[in-house]
ZATORPA-972899 format. One record per atom (N, C-alpha, C, CB): residue in one letter; x negated, y, z negated. Coordinates in steps of 0.2 Angstrom, whole numbers, plus 5000, padded with zeros to 4 digits. Atoms other than C-alpha are relative to their C-alpha. Glycine has a CB too. Layout:
<pts>
AXYZ ...
</pts>
This chain:
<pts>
X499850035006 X494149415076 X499849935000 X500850005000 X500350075000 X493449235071 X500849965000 X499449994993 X499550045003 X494449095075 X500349965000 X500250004998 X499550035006 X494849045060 X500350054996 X499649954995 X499649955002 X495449185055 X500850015001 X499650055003 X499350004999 X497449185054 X500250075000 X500349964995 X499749925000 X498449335058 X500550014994 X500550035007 X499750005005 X499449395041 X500350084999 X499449994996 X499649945001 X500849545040 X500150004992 X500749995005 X500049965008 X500749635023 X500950055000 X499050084997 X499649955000 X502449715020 X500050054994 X500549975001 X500049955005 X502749885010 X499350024999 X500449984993 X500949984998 X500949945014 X499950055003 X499549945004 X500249984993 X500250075027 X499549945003 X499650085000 X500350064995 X499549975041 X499450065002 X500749955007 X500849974996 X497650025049 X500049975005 X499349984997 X499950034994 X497550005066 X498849994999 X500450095007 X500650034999 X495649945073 X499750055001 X499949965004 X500849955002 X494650115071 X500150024992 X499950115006 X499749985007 X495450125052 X500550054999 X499550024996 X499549955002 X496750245054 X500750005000 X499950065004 X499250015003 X498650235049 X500349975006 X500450094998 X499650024993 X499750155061 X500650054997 X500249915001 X499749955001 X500850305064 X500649985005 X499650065001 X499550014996 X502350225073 X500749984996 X499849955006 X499750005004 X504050245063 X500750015004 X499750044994 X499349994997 X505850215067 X500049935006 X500150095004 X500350024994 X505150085079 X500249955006 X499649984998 X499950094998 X505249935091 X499549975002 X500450005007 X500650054997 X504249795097 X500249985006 X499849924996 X499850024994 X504049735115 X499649945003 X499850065003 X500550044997 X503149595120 X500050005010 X500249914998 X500449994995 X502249595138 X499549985003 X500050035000 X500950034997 X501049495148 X499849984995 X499550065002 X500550035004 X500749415132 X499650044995 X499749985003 X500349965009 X500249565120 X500850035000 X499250085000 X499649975004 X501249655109 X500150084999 X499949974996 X500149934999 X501949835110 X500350034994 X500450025006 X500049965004 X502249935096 X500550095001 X499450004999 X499949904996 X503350115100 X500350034993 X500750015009 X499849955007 X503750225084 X500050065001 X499550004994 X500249924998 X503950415081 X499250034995 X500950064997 X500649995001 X502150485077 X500250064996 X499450005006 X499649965005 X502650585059 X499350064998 X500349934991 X500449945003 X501750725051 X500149994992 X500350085002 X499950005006 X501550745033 X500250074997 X499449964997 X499749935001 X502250935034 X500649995001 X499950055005 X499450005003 X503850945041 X500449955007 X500350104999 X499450064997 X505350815051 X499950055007 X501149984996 X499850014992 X504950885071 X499649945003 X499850075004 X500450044996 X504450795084 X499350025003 X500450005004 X500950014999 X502550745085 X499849965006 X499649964994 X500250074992 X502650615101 X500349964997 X499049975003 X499850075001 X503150445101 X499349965003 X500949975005 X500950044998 X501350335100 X500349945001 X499350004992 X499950044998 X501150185107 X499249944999 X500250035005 X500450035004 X500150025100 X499949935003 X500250004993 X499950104999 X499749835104 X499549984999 X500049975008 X500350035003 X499149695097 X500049945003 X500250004995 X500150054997 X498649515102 X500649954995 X499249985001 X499850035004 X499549445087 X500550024994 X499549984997 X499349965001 X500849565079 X499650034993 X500849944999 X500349955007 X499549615065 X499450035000 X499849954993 X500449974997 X498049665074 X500050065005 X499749965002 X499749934994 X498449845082 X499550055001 X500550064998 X500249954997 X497749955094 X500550075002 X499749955005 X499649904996 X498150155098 X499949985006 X499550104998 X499749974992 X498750145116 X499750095004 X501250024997 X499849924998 X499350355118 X500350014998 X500250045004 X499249965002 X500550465115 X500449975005 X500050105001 X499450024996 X501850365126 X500450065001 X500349944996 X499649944998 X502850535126 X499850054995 X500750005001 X500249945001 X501950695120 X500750065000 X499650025006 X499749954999 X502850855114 X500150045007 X499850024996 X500049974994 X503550925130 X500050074999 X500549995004 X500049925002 X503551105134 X500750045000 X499550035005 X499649965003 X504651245127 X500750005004 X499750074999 X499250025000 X506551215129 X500149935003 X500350055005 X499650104998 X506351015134 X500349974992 X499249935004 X499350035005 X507750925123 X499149954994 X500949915008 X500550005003 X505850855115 X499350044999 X499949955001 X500549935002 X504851035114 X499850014994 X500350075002 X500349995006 X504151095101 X500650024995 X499550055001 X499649985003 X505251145085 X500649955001 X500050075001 X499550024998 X506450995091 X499949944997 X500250015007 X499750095005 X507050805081 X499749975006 X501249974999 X499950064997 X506550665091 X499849924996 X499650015006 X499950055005 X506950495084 X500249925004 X500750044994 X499850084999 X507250305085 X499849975007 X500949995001 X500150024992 X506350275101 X500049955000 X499550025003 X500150064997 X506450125110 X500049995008 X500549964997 X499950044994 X506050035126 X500149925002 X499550025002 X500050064997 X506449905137 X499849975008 X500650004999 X500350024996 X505649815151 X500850015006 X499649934998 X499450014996 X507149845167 X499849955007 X500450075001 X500250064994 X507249675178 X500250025007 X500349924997 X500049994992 X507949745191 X499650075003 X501050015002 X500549964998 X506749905194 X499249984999 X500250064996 X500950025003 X505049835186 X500050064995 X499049995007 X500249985005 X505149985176 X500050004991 X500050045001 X500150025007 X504950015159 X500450074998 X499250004997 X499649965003 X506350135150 X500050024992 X500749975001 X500249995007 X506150235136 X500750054997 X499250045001 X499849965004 X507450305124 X500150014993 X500550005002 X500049985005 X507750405110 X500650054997 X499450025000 X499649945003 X508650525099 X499750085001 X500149984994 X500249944999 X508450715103 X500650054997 X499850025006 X499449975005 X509150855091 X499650084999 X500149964991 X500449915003 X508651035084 X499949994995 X500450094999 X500250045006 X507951035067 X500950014995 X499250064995 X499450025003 X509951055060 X500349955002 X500350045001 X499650065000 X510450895066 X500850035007 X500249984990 X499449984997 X511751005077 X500050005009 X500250074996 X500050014992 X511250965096 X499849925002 X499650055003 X500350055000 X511150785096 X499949975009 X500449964996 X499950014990 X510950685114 X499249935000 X499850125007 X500650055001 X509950525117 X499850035010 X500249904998 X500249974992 X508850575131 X499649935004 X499350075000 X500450064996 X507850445144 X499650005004 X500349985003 X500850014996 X506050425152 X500049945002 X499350014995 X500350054998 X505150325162 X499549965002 X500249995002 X500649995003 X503650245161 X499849935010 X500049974990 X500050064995 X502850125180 X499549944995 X499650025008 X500550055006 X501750025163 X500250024994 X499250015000 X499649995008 X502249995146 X499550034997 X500349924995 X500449955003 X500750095141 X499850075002 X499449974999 X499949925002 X500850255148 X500350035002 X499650025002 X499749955003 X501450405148 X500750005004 X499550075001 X499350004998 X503450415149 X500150085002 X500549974992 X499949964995 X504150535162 X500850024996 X500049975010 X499349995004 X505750615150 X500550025009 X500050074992 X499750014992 X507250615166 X500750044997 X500349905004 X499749955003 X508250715155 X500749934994 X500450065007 X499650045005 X510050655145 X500249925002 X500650034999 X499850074997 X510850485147 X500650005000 X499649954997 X499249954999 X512550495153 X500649924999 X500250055011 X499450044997 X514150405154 X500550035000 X500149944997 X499649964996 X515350445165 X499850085000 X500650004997 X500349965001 X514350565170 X499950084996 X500050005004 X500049985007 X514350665152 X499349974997 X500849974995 X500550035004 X512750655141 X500549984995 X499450044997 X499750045006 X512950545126 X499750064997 X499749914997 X500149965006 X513050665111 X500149964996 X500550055000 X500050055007 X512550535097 X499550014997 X500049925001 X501049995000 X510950535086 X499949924996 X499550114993 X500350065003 X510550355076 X500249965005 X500349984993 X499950064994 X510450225091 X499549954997 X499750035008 X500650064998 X509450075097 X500449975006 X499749944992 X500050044993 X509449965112 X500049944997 X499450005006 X500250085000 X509649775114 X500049975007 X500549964996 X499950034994 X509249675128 X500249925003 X499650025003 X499950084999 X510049515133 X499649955004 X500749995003 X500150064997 X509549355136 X500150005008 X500449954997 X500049994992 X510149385157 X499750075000 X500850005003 X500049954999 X509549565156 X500350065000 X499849995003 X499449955000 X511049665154 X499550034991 X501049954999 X500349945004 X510449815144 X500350044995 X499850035003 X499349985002 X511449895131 X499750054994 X500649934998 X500149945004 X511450055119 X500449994994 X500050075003 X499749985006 X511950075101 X500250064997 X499749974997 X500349975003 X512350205091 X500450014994 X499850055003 X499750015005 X513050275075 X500650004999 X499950024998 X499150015001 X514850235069 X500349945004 X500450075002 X499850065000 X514650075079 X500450005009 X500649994993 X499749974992 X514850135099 X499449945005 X499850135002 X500350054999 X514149995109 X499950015010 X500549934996 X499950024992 X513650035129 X499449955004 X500150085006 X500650044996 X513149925142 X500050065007 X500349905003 X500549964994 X511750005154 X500249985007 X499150005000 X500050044991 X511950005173 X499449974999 X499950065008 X500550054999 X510849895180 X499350035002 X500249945005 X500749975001 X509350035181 X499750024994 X500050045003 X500349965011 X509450065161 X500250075002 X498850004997 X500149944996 X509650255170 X500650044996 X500049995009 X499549975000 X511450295164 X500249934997 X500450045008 X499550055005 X512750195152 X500549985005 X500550044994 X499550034997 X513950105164 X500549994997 X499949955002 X499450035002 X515250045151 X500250004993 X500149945002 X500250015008 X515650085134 X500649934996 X500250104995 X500050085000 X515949885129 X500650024992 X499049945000 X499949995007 X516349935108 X500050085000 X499449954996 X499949925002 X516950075099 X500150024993 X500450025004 X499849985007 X516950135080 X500049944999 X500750034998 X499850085004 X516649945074 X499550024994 X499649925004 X500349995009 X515650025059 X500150084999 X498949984998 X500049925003 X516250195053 X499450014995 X500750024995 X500449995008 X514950265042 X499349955002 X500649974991 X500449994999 X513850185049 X499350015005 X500049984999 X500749994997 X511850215058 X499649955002 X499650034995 X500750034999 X510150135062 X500349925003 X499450014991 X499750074997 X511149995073 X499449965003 X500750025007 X500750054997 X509849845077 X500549935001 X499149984994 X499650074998 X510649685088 X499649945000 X500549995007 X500350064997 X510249525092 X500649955003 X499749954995 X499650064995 X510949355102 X499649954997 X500050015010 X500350065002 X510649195093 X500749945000 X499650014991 X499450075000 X511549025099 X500650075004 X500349954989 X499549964998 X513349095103 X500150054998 X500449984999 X499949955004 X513249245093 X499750065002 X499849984993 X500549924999 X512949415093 X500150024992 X500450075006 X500049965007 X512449515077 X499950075000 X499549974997 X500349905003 X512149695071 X500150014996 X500250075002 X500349965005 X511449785058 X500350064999 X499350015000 X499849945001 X511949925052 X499750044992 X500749995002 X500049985005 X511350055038 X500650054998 X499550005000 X499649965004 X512350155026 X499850085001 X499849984991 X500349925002 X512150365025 X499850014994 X500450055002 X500249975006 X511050395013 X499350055001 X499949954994 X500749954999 X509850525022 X499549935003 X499750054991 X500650045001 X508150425022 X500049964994 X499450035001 X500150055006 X508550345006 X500349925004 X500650034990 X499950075000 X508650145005 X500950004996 X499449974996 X499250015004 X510550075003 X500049905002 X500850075007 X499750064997 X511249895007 X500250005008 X500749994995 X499850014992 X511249865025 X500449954999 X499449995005 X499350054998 X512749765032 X499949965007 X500850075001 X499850034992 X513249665049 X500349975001 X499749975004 X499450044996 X514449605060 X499949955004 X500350045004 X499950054996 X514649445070 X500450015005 X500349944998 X499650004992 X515449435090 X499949945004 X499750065005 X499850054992 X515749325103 X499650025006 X500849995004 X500249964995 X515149445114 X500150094999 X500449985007 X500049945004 X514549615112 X500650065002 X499350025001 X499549965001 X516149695118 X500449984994 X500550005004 X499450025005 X516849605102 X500349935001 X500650055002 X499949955004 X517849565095 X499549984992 X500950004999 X500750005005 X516549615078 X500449974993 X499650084999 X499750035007 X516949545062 X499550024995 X500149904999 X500549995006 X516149635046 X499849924996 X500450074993 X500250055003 X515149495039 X499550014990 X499549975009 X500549975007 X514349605023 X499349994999 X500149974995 X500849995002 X512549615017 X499749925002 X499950034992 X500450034997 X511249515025 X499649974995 X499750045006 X500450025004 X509949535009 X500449994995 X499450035000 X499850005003 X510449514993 X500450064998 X499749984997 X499849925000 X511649644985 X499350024995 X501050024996 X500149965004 X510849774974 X499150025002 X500149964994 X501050025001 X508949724983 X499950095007 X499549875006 X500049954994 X509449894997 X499449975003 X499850084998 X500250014994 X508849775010 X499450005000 X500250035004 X500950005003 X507149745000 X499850065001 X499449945004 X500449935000 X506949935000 X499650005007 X499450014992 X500149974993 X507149965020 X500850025003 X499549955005 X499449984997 X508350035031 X500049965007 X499950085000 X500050064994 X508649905048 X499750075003 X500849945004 X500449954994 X507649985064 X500249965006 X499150024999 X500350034994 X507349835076 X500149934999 X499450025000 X500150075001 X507549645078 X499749995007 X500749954997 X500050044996 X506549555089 X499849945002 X499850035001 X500050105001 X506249365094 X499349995000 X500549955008 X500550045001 X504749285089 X499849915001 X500050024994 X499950075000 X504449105098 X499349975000 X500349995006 X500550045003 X503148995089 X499649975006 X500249954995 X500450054994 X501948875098 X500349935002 X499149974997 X499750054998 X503148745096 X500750015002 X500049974996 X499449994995 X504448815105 X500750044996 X500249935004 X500149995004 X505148875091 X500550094998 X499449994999 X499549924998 X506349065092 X500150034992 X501049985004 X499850005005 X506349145076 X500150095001 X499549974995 X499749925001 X507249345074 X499650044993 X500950014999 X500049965006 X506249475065 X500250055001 X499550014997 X499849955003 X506949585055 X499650075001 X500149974994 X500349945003 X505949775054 X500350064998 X499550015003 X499649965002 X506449885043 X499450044996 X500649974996 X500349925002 X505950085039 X499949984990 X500850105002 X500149975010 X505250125018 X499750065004 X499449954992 X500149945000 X505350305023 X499650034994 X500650015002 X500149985004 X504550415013 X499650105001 X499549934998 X499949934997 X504850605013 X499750044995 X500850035001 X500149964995 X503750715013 X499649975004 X499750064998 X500850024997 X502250605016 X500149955006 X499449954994 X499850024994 X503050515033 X499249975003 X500450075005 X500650044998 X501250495041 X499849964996 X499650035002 X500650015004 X500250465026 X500549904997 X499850084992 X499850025002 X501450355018 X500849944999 X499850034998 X499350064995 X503150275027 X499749935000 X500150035010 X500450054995 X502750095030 X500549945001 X499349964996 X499750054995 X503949945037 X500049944994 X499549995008 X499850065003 X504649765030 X500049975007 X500750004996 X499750064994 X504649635044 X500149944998 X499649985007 X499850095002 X505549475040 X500249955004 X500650004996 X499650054996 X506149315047 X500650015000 X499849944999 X499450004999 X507849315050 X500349944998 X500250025005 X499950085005 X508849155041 X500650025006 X500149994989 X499450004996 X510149115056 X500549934998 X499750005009 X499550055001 X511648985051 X500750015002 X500049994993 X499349994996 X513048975063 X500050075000 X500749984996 X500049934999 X513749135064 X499950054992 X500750025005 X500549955004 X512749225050 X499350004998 X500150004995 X500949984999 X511149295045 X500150024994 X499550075007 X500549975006 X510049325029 X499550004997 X500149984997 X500950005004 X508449375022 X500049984992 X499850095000 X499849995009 X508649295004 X499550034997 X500249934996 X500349965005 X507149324999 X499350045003 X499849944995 X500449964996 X505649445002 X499349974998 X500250094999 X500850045000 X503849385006 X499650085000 X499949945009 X500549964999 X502449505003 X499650015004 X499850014997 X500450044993 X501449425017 X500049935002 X499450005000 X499850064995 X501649315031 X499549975007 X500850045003 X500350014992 X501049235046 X500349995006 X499749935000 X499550024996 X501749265061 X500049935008 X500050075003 X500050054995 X501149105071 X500149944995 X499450005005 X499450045005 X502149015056 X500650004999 X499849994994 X499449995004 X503449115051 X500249974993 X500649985005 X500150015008 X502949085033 X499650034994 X499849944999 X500549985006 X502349155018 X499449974999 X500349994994 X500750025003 X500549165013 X499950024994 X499550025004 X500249985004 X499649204999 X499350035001 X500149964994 X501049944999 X498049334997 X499749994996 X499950105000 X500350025006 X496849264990 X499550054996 X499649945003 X500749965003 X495549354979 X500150014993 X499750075003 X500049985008 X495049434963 X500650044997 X499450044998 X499549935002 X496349514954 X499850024994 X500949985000 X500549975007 X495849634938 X500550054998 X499250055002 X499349955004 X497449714927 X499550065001 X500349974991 X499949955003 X497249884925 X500450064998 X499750015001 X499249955002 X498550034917 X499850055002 X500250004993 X499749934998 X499250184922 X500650014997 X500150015007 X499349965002 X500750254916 X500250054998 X500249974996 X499949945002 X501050404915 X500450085007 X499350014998 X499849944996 X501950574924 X499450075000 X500850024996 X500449935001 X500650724919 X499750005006 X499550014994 X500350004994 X500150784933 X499150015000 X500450055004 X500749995000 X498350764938 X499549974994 X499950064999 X500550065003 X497950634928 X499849955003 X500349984996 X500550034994 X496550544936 X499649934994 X499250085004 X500450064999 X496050364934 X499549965003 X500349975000 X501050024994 X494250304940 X499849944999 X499150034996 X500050065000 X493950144942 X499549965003 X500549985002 X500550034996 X492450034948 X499949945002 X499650014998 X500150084999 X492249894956 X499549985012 X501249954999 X500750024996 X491149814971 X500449975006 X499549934996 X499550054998 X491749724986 X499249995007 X500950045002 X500450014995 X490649635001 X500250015007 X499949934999 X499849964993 X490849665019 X500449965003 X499350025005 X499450024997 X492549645027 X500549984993 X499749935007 X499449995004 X493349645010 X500650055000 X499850014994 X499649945000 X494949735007 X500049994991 X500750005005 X499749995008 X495349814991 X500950025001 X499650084996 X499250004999 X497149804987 X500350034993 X500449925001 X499749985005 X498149914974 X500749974998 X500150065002 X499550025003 X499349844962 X500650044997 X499749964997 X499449955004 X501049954956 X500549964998 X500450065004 X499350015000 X502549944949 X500350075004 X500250004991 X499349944996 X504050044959 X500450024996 X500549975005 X499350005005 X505550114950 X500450085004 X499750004990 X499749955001 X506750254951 X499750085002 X500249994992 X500449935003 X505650384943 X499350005003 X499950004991 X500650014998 X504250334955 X499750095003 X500049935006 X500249954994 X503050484962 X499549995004 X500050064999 X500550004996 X501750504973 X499249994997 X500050075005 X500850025002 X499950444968 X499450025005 X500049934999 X500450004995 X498450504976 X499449964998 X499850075002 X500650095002 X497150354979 X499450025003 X500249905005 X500550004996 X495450394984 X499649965000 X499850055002 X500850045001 X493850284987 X499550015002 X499849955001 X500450005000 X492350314985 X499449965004 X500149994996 X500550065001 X490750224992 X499450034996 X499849975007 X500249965005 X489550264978 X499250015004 X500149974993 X500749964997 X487750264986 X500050045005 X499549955003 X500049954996 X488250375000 X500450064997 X500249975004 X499649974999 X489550454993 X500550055001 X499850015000 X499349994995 X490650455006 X500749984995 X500049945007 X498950025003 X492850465003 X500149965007 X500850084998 X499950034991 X493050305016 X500950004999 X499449895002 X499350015001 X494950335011 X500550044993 X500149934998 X499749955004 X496150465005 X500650025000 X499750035000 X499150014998 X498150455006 X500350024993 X500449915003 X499450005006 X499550494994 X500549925001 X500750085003 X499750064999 X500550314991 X500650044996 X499649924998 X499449995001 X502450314987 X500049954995 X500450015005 X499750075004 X502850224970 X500750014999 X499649994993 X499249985003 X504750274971 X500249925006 X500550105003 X499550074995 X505950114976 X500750024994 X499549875000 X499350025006 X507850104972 X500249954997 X500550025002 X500150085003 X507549934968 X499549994996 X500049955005 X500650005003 X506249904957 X499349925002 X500250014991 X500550034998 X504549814962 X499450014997 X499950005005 X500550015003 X502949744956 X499449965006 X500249954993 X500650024994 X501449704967 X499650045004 X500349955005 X500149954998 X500649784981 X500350065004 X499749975002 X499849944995 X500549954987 X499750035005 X500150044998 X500549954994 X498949994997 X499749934999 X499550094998 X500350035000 X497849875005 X499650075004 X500249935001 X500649974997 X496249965012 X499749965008 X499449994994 X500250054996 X495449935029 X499249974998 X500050045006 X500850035003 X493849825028 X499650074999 X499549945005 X500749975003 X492449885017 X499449985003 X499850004993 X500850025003 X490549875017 X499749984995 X499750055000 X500250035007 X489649785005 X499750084996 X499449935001 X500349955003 X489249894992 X500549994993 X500050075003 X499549965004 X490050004976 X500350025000 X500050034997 X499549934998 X491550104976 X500250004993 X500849995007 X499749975004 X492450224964 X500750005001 X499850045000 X499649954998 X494250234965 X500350044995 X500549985004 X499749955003 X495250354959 X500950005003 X499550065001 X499050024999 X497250354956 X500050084995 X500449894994 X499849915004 X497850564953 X500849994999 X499950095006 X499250005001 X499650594947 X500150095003 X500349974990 X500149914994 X500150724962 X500550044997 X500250015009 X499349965003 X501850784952 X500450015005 X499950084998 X499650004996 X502850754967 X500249945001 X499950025004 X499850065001 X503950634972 X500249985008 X500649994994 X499650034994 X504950544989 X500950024998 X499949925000 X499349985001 X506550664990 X500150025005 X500150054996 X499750004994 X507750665001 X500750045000 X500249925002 X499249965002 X509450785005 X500249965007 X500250114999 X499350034996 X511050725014 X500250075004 X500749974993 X500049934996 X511750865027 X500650024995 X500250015008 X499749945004 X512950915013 X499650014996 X500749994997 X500349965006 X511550965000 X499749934996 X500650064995 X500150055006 X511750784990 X498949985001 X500649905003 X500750005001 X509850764983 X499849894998 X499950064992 X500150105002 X509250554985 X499250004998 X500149925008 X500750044999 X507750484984 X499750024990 X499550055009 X500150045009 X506650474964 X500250064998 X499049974996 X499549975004 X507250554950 X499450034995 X500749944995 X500350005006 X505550564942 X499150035005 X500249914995 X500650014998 X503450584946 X499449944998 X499850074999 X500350095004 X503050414937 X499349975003 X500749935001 X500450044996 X501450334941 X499649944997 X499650045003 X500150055006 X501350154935 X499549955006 X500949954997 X500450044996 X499750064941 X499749954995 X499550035004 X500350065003 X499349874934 X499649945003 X500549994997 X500550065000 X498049794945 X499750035007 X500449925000 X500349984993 X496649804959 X500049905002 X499050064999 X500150064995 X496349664970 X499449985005 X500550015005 X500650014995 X494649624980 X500449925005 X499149984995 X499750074996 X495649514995 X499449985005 X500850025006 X500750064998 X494149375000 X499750015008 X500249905000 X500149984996 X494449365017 X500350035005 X499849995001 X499749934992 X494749475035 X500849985000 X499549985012 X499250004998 X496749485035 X500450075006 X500350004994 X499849974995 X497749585046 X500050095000 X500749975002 X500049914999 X497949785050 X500549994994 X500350055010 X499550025001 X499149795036 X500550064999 X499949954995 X499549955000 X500949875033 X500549984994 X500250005007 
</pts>
């Protein structure tokens, strides 16, 4: 990377790792280590919600990613992550009193009816995690399934999960020592903490399946409590800029500097690989509260500020539902450009299939379904490309007749209402920016 080159996080995008292919890590956490950056997600299919492995990624700069491994591979037939089985929300943590590296997650059957976070362990934060089975307290597995971890500032280690159940780990990460909190969010999931100044925080989302809702959080003294609902973090109405919380981790500038990001899921069901992609935000800390007011479409993470992407921009229209209706489009780009797609989001969004062209060869250097459903509505980007070659390209925008639909485990149907596909602009971005997401 030249540089002068700045690192630049795109949000609501798929992100390209450094051979061009999808960054497939979803549900996720970040880990810093030795000075890179870890990535751990569940590695999705674009068939059907089992478990594919939990991949593993790192970067120098939090926008430049490399594929790792499979950090934990489908196991074999009857392990709590075998084949035909849920695994979800993985996260690890560095443990200071063993040197190892602890890996948990959620494990389920495809009905959601055998939950249980299980625990691996890894002697390096890149490879392959040794599953050790459930993870207990009082010696009882935890029977929960929406988790996450936090780890404090002293190293005390601690598990979340849904409806607001809060334990602190023995001091091997290995087993739950103490369940500290209990029920401080009925009704809710996808718990993510932090520790800033005197405070403690958590996140929490709504049940609405994989749809986007208003995420919420509480304030503490300490994480036994006591928690004080503190209400929505982003605006109302913005469902948490269209993500669901996953993760907060601390980001400390060159000037010493501590800033909490936010990252949060835009699920997107069926197309999970192809099409799922992430929000990371700064966190806006004042006394004991937090807020995202507003949402940045890209950022620098060795600013913690909004940028802008420079280049050409060139209206063009779409609007329409029929399916297989195909827009062609031409335009040029020099080597290490990106092309960037412009949409509108809405309600009635559905799946668009994007492909491109390079025209003297012929080649399809790029060919995904994008997701134009949001329950909030948006204007801007939805696909940025990994660098091109200089040359010609073609693309093409299909209307697939499908959409991002979600059910609830009583039957309730979320997610678009429609197969809409509204496209009003391409983008040629000047120059090299980050893997983006």
């Amino acid at each position: 990377m030249p540089s002068c080159e700045q690192p630049v996080i795109i949000n609501g995008v798929p992100w390209f790792d450094d051979q061009g292919n999808i960054v497939n890590a979803h549900g996720s956490c970040v880990v810093q280590d030795n000075g890179r950056w870890y990535l751990f997600g569940e590695y999705k299919t674009d068939a059907e919600n089992e478990f594919n492995g939990f991949s593993c990624y790192s970067s120098p700069d939090l926008a430049h990613w490399h594929f790792e491994r499979m950090a934990l591979p489908v196991q074999e037939n009857g392990s709590r992550l075998g084949p035909h089985r849920v695994g979800e929300r993985v996260k690890v943590m560095r443990c200071p009193s063993t040197g190892q590296y602890v890996m948990f997650a959620h494990s389920d059957d495809l009905r959601y009816m055998d939950p249980c976070i299980v625990v691996a362990v890894s002697n390096t934060i890149d490879g392959e995690y040794q599953v050790l089975g459930p993870l207990t307290h009082d010696g009882e597995p935890i029977r929960m399934w929406d988790m996450g971890t936090f780890q404090d500032t002293d190293g005390t280690g601690y598990l979340m999960t849904h409806e607001g159940n809060i334990y602190r780990l023995a001091d091997d990460y290995l087993s739950a020592a103490q369940l500290v909190a209990s029920n401080i969010a009925p009704g809710g999931e996808s718990p993510a903490m932090m520790h800033a100044g005197d405070t403690y925080f958590i996140m929490f989302s709504n049940k609405t399946s994989w749809d986007r809702n208003d995420n919420y959080y509480l304030s503490a003294p300490s994480p036994s409590g006591p928690w004080t609902n503190r209400g929505l973090f982003c605006p109302e109405g913005t469902c948490t800029w269209n993500s669901q919380c996953s993760f907060i981790f601390p980001l400390t500038l060159a000037s010493g500097e501590t800033h909490y990001i936010y990252t949060g899921d835009r699920w997107s069901y069926p197309h999970q690989a192809s099409s799922a992609s992430t929000v990371w935000m700064p966190i806006h800390v004042d006394g004991d509260t937090i807020s995202i007011p507003e949402y940045w479409q890209a950022w620098n993470p060795l600013t913690a500020r909004p940028v802008p992407l420079p280049g050409n921009e060139r209206a063009i229209m779409m609007n329409t539902s029929y399916e297989r209706t195909t827009l062609h489009v031409a335009f040029s780009a020099a080597d290490d450009e990106r092309m960037a797609l412009l949409a509108n989001t809405d309600r009635d969004g559905g799946y668009a299939q994007v492909t491109i062209q390079h025209n003297a060869s012929g080649r399809t250097v790029l060919s995904l379904p994008v997701d134009l459903y949001s329950p909030t509505p948006f204007d801007g980007i939805v696909l940025v490309t990994p660098a091109l070659h200089t040359g010609d390209y073609t693309l093409a925008v299909r209307v697939r007749g499908d959409a991002s639909v979600f059910y609830k485990k009583d039957g309730t149907r979320l997610g678009s209402t429609g197969t809409r596909v509204r496209i009003t602009g391409i983008q040629t971005i000047a120059s090299p920016h980050s893997s983006t997401r």
